[in-house]
C-alpha positions in Angstrom: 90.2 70.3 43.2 86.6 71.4 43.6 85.0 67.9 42.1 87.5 65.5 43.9 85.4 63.2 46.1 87.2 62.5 49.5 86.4 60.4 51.3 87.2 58.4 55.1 87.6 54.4 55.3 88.2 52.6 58.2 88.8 48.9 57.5 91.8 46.4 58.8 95.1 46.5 56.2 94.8 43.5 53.7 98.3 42.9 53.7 101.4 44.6 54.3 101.7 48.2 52.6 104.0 47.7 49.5 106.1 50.8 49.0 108.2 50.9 45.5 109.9 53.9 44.0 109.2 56.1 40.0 112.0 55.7 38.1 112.8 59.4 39.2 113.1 58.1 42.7 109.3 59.3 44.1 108.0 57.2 46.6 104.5 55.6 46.4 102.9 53.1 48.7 100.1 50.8 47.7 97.4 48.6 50.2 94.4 47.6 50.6 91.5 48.2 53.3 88.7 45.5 53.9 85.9 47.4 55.2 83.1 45.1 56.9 80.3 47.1 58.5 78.4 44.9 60.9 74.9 44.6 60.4 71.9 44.0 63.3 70.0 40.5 62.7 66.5 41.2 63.9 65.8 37.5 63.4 68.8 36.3 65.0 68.9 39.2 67.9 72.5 39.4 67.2 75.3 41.3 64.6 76.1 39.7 61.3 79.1 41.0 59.3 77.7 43.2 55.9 79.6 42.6 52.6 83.1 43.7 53.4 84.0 46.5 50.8 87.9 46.2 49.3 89.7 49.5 48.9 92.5 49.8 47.1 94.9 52.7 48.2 98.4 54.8 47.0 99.7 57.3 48.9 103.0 58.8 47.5 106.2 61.0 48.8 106.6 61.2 52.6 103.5 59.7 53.6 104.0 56.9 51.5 107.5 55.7 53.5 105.6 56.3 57.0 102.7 54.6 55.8 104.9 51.7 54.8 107.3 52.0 58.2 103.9 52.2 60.5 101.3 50.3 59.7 101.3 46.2 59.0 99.0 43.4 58.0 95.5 43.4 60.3 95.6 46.9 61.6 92.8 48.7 62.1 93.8 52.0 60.1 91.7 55.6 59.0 92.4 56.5 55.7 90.9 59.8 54.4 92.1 60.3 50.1 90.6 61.4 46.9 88.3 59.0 45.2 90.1 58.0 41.7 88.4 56.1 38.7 91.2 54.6 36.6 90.2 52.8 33.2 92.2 51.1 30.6 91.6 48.3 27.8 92.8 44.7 28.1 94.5 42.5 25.3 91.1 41.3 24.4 90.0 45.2 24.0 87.3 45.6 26.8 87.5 48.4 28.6 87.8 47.9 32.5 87.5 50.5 35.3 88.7 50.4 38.8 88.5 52.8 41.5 91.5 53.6 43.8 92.0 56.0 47.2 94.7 58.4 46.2 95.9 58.8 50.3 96.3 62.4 51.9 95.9 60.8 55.5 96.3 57.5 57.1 96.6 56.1 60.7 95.6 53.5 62.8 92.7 53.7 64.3 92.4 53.7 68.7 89.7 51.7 68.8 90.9 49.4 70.3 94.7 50.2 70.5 97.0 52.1 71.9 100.2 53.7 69.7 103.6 56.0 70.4 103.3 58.7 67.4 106.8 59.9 66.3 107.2 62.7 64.9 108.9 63.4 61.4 110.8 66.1 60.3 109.1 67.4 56.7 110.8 65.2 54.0 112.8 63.5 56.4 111.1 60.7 57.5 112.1 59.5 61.3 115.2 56.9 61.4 114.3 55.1 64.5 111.5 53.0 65.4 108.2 53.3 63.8 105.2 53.9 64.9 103.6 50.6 66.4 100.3 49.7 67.2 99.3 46.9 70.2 96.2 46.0 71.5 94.9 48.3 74.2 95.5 46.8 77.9 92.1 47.1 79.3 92.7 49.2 82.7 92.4 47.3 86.1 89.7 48.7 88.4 90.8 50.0 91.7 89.6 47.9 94.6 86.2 49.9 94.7 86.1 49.1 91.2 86.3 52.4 89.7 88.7 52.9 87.0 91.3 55.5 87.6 94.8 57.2 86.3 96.4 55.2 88.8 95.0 52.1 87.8 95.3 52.3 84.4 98.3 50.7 82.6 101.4 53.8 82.8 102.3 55.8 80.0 105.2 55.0 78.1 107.8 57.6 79.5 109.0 60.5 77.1 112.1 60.5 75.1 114.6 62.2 76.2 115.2 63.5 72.5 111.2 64.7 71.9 112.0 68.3 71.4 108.7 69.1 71.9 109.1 67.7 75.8 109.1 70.3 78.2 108.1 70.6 82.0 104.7 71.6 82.6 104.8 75.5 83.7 104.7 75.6 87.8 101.1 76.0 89.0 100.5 79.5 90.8 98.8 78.9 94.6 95.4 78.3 94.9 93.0 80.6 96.5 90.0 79.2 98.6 88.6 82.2 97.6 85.7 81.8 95.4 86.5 84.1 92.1 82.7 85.6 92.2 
């Protein structure tokens, strides 16, 4: 829709993501994200944390499930959505308002982590493992203390079932030649 505001919020999950079902069996997945920017003391000559902003999120269908099977209390996440004003009237007949993050993308955030994506088939979501974050391993220098491939923690190895695994193609010689 051409007024829908999206926006992006990167925050830490508030609690687990609670996924629940319509009564015609559609998925939906609520959470929060506590956003707290940090905020340069001039005084102090160090960071203080802001006002931490609470966001509350849905995301529904497919997403909702891996949202749900991924991502867990405390992790740093993206979420892009729609921006949502939803008002209604309580038993005492004041009207209240509340604003909510309908979801059309959500991760964690590699900050300062490291994650094994597993791919989905569309509305199938994936029957093993889910997606896990961890803490990044920082990566030991080499002994002439530059950091390198080699001494960087290894890659987790590729499944054997990845379909989209395949051999890299075989590299043609290389001339000494310059190409000018």
């Amino acid at each position: 829709m051409a007024n829908d505001i999206v926006i992006t919020i990167v925050g830490n999950l508030a609690g687990d993501p609670d996924l629940r079902y319509t009564n015609s069996n559609v998925p939906y997945c609520n959470f929060t994200v506590a956003s707290t920017p940090s905020v340069f003391n001039s005084n102090t000559n160090s960071w203080d944390n802001g006002t931490t902003v609470w966001m509350r999120c849905v995301a529904w269908r497919e997403i909702a499930e891996n949202i749900q099977k991924s991502l867990t209390k405390g992790t740093r996440v993206i979420v892009q959505g729609r921006m949502t004003e939803n008002e209604w009237q309580t038993k005492e007949g004041e009207t209240r308002r509340d604003k909510q993050l309908t979801v059309i993308d959500a991760g964690p955030s590699l900050f300062r982590a490291v994650t094994n994506v597993e791919k989905t088939t569309s509305n199938s979501p994936a029957q093993a493992a889910p997606v896990q974050s961890a803490p990044a391993a920082p990566a030991a220098p080499a002994a002439d203390g530059v950091v390198t491939a080699a001494s960087s923690p290894a890659a987790p190895a590729e499944s054997a079932t990845d379909p989209f695994a395949s051999p890299a193609p075989a590299q043609a010689a290389v001339s000494e030649e310059s190409p000018f």
